[in-house]
N, C-alpha and C positions, 0 to 999 in steps of 0.2 A: 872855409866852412862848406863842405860836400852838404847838398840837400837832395837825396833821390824821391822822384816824385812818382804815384802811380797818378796816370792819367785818368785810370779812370774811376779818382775818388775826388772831390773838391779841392783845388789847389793850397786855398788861407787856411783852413786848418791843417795840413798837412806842414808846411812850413810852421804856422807854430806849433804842431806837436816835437817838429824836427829840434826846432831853436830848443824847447823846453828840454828834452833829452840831453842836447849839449849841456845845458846850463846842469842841470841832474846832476851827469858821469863827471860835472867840473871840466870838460873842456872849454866852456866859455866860465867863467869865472866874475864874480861880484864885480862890476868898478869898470870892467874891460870891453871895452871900443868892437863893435860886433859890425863885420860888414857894412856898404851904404846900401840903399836899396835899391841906389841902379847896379850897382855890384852884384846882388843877390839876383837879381832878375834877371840880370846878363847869363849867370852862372846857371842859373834853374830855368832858363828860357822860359821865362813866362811875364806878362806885365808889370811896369813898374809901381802899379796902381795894385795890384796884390800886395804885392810885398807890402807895401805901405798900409794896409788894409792889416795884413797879420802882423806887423809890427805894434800898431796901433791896438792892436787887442793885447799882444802880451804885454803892450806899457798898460793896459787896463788890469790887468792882471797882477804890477807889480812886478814882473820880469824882465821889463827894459824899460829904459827913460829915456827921453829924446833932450840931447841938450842942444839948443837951438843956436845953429854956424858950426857947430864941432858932431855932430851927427848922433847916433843911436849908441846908449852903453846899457851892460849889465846888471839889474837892478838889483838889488840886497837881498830881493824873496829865493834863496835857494830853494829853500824849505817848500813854499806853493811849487817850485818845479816838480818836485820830488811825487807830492802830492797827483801833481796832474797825470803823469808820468806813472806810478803806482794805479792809478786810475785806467789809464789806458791799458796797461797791461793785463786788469781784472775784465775790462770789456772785452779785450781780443782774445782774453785764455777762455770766457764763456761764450763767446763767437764761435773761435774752431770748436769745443767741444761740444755743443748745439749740432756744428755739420756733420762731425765725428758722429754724434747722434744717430739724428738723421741717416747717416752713410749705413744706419745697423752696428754699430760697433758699440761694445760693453764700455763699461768704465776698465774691467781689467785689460780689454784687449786694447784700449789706447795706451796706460800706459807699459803696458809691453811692446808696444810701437815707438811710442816716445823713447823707451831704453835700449831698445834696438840701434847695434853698430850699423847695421845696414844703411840707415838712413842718413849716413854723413856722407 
């Protein structure tokens, strides 16, 4: 489970937006044993007192349940990932085009930016 991290945005939400995404596309899957959180910390270089921190929010969530001696699994709520997930993406599509904005740029000239080959 790859977790890339930007530094310089809060690390617990970031890992659970990341877990959430997995759970989403179905690469973590309903029922299925998700890293330990010294694992995840080791891997994400950062505390293992985060990880346990964002793990603990998406069992509040319904995304993961901690079964206690045998470690953290995949909770049954696909559906709330989905949601969260759906969520974020409407935030960060009105984020950049807010900057887009700001930068002077129309709505036609973003996206004729966006469809632009150039940009890959």
């Amino acid at each position: 489970m790859a977790i890339k991290l930007d530094k310089s945005r809060p690390i617990c939400p970031q890992i659970e937006e990341q877990i959430c995404i997995l759970i989403s596309n179905g690469t973590l899957k309903s029922g299925e044993k998700v890293m330990s959180v010294r694992e995840l910390a080791v891997e994400a270089s950062v505390n293992p007192n985060t990880v346990q921190k964002a793990f603990e929010g998406l069992e509040e969530k319904g995304l993961l349940k901690s079964v206690r001696g045998s470690g953290w699994f995949v909770g049954e709520n696909g559906e709330k990932a989905k949601d969260i997930v759906n969520s974020l993406i409407i935030s960060q599509t009105k984020e950049y085009l807010g900057r887009m904005h700001d930068l002077g740029l129309s709505n036609e000239q973003i996206l004729n930016l966006l469809r632009s080959d150039d940009n890959e």
